[in-house]
C-alpha positions in Angstrom: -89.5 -98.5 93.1 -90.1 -102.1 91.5 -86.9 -104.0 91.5 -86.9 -106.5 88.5 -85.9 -110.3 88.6 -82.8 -109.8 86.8 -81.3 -107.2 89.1 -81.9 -109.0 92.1 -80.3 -112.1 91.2 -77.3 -110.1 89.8 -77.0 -109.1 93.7 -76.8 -112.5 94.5 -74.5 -113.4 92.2 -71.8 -110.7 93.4 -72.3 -111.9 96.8 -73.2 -115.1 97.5 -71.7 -116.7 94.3 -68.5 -116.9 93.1 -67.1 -113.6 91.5 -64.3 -114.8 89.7 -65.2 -114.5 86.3 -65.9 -111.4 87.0 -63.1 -110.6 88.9 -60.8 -112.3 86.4 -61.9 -110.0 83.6 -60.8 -106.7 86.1 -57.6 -108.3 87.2 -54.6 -106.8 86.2 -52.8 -109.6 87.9 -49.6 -111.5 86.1 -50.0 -112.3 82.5 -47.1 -113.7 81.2 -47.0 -117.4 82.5 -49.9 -118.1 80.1 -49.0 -121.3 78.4 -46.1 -122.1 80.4 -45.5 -125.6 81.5 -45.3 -123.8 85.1 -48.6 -122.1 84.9 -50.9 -123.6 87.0 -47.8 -123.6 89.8 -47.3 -119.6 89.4 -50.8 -118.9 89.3 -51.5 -120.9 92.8 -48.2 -119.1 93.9 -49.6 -115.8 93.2 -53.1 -116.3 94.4 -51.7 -117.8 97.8 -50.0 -114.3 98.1 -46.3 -115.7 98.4 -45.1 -113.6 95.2 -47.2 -110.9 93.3 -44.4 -110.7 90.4 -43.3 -107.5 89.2 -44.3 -103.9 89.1 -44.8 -104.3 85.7 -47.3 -106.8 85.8 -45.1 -109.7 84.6 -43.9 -113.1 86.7 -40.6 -113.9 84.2 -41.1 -117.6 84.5 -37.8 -118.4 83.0 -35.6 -115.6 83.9 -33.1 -117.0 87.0 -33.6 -115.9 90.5 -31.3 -114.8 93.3 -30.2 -116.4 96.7 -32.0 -113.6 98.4 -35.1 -113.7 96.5 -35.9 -117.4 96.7 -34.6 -117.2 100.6 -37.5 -114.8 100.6 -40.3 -116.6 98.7 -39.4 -119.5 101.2 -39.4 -118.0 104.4 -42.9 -116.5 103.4 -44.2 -119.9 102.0 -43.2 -122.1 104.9 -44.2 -119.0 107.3 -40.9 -118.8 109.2 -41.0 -116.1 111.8 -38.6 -112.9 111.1 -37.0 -111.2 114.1 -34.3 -108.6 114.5 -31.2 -110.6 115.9 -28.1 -109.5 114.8 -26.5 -109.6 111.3 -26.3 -113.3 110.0 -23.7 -112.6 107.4 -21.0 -110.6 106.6 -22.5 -109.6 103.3 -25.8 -109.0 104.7 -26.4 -105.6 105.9 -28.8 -104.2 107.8 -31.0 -102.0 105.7 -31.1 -104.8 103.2 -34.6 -105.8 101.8 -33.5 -109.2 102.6 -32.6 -109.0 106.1 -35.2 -110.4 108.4 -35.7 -113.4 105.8 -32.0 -114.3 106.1 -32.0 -113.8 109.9 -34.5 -116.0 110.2 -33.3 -118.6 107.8 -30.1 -118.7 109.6 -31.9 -119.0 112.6 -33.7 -121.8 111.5 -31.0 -123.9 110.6 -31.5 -123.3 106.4 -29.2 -121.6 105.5 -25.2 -121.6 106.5 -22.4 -119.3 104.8 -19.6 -119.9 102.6 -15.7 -120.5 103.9 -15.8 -117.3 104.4 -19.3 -116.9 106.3 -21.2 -115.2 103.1 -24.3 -115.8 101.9 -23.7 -114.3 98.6 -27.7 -113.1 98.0 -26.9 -111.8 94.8 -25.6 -115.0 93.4 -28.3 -116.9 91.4 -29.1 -120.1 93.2 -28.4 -123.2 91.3 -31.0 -126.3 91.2 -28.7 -128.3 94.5 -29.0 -125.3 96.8 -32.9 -124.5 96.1 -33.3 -128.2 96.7 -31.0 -128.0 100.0 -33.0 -125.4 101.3 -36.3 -126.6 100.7 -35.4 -130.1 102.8 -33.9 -128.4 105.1 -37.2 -126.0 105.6 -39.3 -129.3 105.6 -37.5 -131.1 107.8 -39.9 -133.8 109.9 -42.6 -132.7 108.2 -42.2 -133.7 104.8 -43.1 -137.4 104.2 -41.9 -138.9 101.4 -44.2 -141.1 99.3 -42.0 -142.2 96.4 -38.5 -144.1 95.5 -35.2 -142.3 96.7 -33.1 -141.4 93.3 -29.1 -140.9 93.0 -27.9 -139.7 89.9 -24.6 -139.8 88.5 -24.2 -136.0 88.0 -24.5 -135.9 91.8 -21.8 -136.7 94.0 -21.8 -139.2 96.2 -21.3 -138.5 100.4 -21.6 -134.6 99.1 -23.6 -131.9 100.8 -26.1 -132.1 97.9 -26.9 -135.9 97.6 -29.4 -137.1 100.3 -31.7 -133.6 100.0 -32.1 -134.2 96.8 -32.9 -137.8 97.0 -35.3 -136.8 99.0 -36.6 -134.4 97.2 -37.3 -136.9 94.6 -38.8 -139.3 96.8 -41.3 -136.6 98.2 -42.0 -136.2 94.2 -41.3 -132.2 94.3 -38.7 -132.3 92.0 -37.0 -134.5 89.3 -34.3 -134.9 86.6 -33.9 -133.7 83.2 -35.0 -136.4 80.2 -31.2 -136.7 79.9 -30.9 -138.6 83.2 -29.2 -136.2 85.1 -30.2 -133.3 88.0 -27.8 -130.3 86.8 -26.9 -129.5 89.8 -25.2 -126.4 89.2 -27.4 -124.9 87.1 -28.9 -121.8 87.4 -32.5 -122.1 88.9 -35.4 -120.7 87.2 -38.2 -118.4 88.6 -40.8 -121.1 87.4 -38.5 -123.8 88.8 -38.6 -122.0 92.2 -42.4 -121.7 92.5 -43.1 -125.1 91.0 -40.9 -126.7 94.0 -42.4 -124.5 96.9 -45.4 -125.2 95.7 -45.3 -129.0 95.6 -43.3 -128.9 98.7 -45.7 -127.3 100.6 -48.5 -130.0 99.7 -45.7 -132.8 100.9 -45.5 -131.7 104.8 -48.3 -134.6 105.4 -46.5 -135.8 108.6 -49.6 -136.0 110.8 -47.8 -134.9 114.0 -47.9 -131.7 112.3 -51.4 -131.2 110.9 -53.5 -128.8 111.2 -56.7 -129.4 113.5 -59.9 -129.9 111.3 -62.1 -128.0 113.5 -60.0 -124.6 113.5 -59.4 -124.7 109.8 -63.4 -124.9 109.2 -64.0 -122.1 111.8 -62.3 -119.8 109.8 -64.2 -120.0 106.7 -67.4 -120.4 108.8 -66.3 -116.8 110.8 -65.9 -115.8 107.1 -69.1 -115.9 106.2 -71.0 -115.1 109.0 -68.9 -111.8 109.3 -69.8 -111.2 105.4 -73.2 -111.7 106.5 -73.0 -109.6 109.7 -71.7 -106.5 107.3 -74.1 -107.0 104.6 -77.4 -107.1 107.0 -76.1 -103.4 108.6 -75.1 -102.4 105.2 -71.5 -102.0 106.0 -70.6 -103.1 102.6 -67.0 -102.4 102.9 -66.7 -105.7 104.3 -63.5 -104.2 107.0 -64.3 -107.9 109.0 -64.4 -110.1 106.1 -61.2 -108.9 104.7 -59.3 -109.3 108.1 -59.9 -113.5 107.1 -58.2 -112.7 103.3 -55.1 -112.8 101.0 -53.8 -112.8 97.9 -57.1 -113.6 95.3 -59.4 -114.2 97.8 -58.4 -110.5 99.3 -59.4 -109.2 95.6 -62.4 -111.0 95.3 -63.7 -109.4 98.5 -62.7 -105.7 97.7 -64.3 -106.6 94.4 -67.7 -107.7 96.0 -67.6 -104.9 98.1 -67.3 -102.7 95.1 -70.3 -104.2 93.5 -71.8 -104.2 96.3 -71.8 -100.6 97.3 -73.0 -99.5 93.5 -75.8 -101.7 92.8 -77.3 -101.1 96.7 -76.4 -96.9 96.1 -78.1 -97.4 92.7 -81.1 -99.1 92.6 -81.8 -97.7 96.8 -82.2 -101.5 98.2 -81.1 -103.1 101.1 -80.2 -106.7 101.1 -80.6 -108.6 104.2 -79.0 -112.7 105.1 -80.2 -115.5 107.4 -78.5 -118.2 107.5 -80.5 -122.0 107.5 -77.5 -124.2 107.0 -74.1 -124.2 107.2 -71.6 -127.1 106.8 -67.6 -126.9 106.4 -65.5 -130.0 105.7 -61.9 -130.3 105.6 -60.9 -132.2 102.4 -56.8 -131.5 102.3 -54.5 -130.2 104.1 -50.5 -130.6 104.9 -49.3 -128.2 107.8 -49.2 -125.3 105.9 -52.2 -125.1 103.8 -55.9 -126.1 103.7 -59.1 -127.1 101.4 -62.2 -127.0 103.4 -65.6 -127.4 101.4 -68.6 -125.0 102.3 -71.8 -125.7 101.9 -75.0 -123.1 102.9 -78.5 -122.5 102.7 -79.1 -118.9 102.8 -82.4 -117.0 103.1 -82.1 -113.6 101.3 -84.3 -110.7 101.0 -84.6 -107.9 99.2 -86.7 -104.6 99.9 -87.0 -100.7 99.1 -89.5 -98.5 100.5 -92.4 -100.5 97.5 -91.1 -104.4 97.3 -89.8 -106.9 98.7 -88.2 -110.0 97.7 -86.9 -113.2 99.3 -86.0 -116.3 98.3 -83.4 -119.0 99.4 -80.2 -119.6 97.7 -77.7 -122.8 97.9 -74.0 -123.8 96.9 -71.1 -125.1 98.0 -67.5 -122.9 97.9 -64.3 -124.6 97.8 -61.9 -122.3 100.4 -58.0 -122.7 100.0 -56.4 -121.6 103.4 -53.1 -121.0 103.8 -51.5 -120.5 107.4 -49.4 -116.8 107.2 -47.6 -114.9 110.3 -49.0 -117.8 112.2 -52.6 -117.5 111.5 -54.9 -119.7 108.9 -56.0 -116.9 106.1 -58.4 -117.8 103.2 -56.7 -117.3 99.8 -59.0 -118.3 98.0 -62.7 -119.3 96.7 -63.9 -121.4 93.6 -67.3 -123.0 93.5 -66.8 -126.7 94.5 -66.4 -129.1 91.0 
């Protein structure tokens, strides 16, 4: 069987490119943030695998959010670790969805009950105690790069002033045009990624940074595993995923996909040596990573009448994000 040009270098591009045009056409991921001042924050929310929205396919940017469900999206996105210690509230019980978050929020010193020891995780949480929590989360590893703002909506010597002053000068949140900070009002679901979001790029205190050297072992074990599966043709790519969330998790299953139907299809096996690798860290804060890839890669392609080689180059942007304690690749975008 003759394998032509153009189906050999579709091969490459499902694997050794970047799938996400592809990918982004199949995904039924979140649609309505589209056009929302938020969007870029919800989409890196999403694809970081810290929310995936509703069932219904929607994010609800502006509806408001819970105590329990931002307690939740924080505990996750500053990868606190749950356990099972005993009930932290009153008004928390034990088969509620809820529970290890708010144990180990408690635990951690973020979150304290009301006069009468409640947490109230129904409630919707209001701009000062999303603020609160976030500092509170932070702590010594947040370093603050800007000017410390008081506003006169904000009480001075309250519970609420210096967090939020410090929230300002760490630049992950600000007033309103009006000159003030609303306290009181009701937070919004955008509101509450936006903030974790910049938050988590703001824990630059380099006591608490990441070591360069593990960060770009993972992507390296990445690929080489991809590479591993592919020359056995074990295109379901079980080790690769184990390195994956959120997008980058897609992307693989999707490359697997395409993988297993164009090798069934056309009867070829495609085989990968590597002739260069190099990683470099480019950003990072203590709970999340950018290391840039760049390989040469020797591929070949044969059936039982042909085959074809040639080497292939690029360089692969990896986000990493660090989850139940380990660094995880969330993902990939060819390097701009």
């Amino acid at each position: 069987m003759i394998i032509s040009k153009k189906w050999s270098w579709l091969v490459l591009f499902f694997f050794l490119l970047f799938p996400g045009q592809a990918l982004a056409q199949n995904n039924a991921g979140i649609k309505d943030h589209k056009g929302h001042w938020a969007e870029k924050s919800i989409q890196e929310f999403v694809d970081m695998d810290i929310t995936r929205g509703y069932p219904d396919g929607t994010f609800r940017p502006n509806a408001m959010i819970t105590r329990a469900e931002f307690l939740t999206l924080l505990v996750k996105a500053f990868d606190l670790p749950t356990g099972s210690a005993e009930l932290p509230f009153p008004d928390v019980k034990a088969n509620d969805w809820f529970r290890a978050e708010a144990v180990a929020a408690k635990e951690a010193g973020i979150v304290q009950g009301d006069e009468r020891g409640n947490f109230e995780p129904q409630r919707p949480v209001n701009r000062a105690e999303m603020v609160t929590m976030v500092i509170r989360a932070a702590g010594e590893s947040l370093v603050p790069s800007g000017q410390k703002r008081y506003f006169p909506d904000v009480s001075r010597g309250s519970w609420m002033e210096e967090p939020i002053a410090l929230a300002v000068q760490a630049e992950i949140v600000s007033g309103y045009v009006d000159g003030l900070f609303h306290p009181q009002r009701q937070a919004t679901r955008a509101e509450a990624a936006t903030l974790l979001t910049k938050a988590l790029q703001s824990l630059q205190n380099p006591e608490y940074l990441p070591n360069d050297e593990k960060l770009m072992q993972v992507v390296i074990d990445f690929e080489n595993a991809g590479i591993e599966e592919t020359n056995r043709q074990s295109y379901s790519l079980t080790a690769s995923l184990g390195y994956t969330i959120g997008l980058a998790r897609e992307m693989t299953i999707y490359q697997s996909e395409q993988l297993k139907k164009e090798t069934e299809l056309s009867q070829v096996r495609l085989t990968i040596e590597p002739v260069a690798q190099e990683a470099r860290v480019f950003e990072k804060s203590r709970f999340t990573a950018k290391v840039r890839y760049k390989y040469h890669y020797k591929v070949r392609l044969q059936t039982n009448d042909l085959e074809q080689s040639g080497i292939i180059a690029e360089t692969i942007d990896y986000s990493l994000r660090k989850q139940n304690g380990q660094w995880k690749i969330y993902k990939m975008e060819e390097a701009k």
